[in-house]
N, C-alpha and C positions, 0 to 999 in steps of 0.2 A: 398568502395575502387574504383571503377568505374566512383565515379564523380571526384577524385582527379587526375585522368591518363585526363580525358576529360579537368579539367581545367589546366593542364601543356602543353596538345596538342594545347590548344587554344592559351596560350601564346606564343610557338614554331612558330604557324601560323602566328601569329602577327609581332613577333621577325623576320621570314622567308620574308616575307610583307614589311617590312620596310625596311629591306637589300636589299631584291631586288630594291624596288624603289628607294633608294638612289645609289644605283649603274647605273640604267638605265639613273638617272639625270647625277654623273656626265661621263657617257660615252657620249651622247648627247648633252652634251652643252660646248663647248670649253671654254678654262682655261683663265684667263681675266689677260692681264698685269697688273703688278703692279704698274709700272712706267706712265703707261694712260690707267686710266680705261676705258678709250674708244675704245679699241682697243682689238681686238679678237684673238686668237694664239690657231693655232693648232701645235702639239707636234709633232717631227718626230724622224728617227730614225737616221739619216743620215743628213747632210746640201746638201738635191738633192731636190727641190721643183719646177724639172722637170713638172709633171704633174699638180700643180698649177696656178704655176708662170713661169715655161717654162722657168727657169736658175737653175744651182748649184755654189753651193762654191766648189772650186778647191780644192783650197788649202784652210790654216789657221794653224794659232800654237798652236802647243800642244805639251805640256813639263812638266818637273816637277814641273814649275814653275807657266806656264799659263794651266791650264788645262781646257776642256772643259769640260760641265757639260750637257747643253741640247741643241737642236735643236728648235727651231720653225721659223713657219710661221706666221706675223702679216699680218692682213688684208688681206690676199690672194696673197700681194705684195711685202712684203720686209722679209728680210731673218734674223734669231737672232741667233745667238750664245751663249747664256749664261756660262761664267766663272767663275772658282773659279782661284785668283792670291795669292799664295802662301806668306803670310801664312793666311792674314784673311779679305782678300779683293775679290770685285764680280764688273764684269765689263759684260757688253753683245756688243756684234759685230755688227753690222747689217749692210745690204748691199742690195742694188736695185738696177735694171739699174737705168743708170742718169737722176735725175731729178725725180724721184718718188719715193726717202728715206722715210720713215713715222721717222721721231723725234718726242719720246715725249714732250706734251708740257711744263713740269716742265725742260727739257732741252733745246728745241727750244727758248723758251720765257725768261729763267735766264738772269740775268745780272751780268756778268759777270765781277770779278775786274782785269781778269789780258787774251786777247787776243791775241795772237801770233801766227805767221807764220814762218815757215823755210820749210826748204827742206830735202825729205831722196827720195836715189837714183831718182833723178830726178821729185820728184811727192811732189805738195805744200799742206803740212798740217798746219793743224789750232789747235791750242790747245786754248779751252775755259775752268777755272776755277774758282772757289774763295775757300780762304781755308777754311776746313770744308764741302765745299759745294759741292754738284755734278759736275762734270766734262768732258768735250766730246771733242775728238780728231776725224776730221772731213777729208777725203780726195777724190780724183778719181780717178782711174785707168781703163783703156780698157773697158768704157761704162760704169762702175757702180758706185754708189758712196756708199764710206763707214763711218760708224759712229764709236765708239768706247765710249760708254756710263760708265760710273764709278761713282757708289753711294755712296758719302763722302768719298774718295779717302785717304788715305794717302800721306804725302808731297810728291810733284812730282812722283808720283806713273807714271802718265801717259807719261812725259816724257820717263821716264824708261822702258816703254812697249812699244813707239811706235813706234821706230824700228823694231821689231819684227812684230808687226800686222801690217804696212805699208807692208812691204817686201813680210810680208808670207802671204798676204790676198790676194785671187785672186778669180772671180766667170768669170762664160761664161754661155751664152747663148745655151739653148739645145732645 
């Protein structure tokens, strides 16, 4: 009877062992985009990456519509927002001061069939697409510059949203 309790303790040990160290990895090692794998992102709770990056997002939208989902930080420089857009679409935010956005490169580098420019309240956005394909509404406002990334978008999904995230997207320096 004795050795039956010894060999279930040993497995507990093991089973104990493993848990722990897969938890220690992933607390220790930041969550890797999906959009570039090159890029490191820590999780926040808030869009304040004050003590990082030494800006927050002010503002941003959040609705029943565009809701946010997580925070992060990539590369220690630019700010993410991740969205769920109502009803089965995900788009992410991101915003730096000017001139130092991190774009992934499967969106940086796309070629794009269909490039446009207009105006909302005063400020020139860029919308790049192709349909099917990933999509990035691009703009600047009081120092920073903002992206609006969307993976295989629904038709003109992005038009349709970018009033609201031009408007309500603000960040400042802290």
């Amino acid at each position: 009877m004795p050795v039956n309790i010894w060999f279930y303790l040993f497995w507990l040990a093991c089973a104990l062992f493993i848990s722990t160290a897969a938890a220690l990895f992933a607390a220790l090692h930041p969550a890797q985009d999906r959009a570039d794998l090159g890029s490191v992102q820590r999780e926040y709770s808030a869009p304040n990456y004050a003590r990082t990056a030494g800006f927050a997002i002010r503002s941003h939208p959040d609705s029943e519509i565009l809701r946010p989902r997580r925070f992060w930080l990539v590369n220690e420089a630019t700010a993410e927002i991740e969205y769920t857009i109502t009803p089965h679409n995900f788009a992410r935010l991101r915003a730096a001061p000017a001139g130092s956005l991190d774009i992934p490169d499967s969106y940086q580098n796309a070629e794009y069939e269909s490039v446009a420019e207009y105006e909302i309240d005063g400020i020139t956005v860029t919308q790049s697409q192709s349909p099917g394909r990933d999509g990035m509404l691009r703009w600047s406002r009081d120092g920073f510059d903002f992206a609006l990334l969307a993976e295989t978008p629904e038709m003109n999904l992005l038009g349709g949203v970018a009033d609201e995230f031009v408007r309500q997207s603000a960040a400042q320096r802290t």
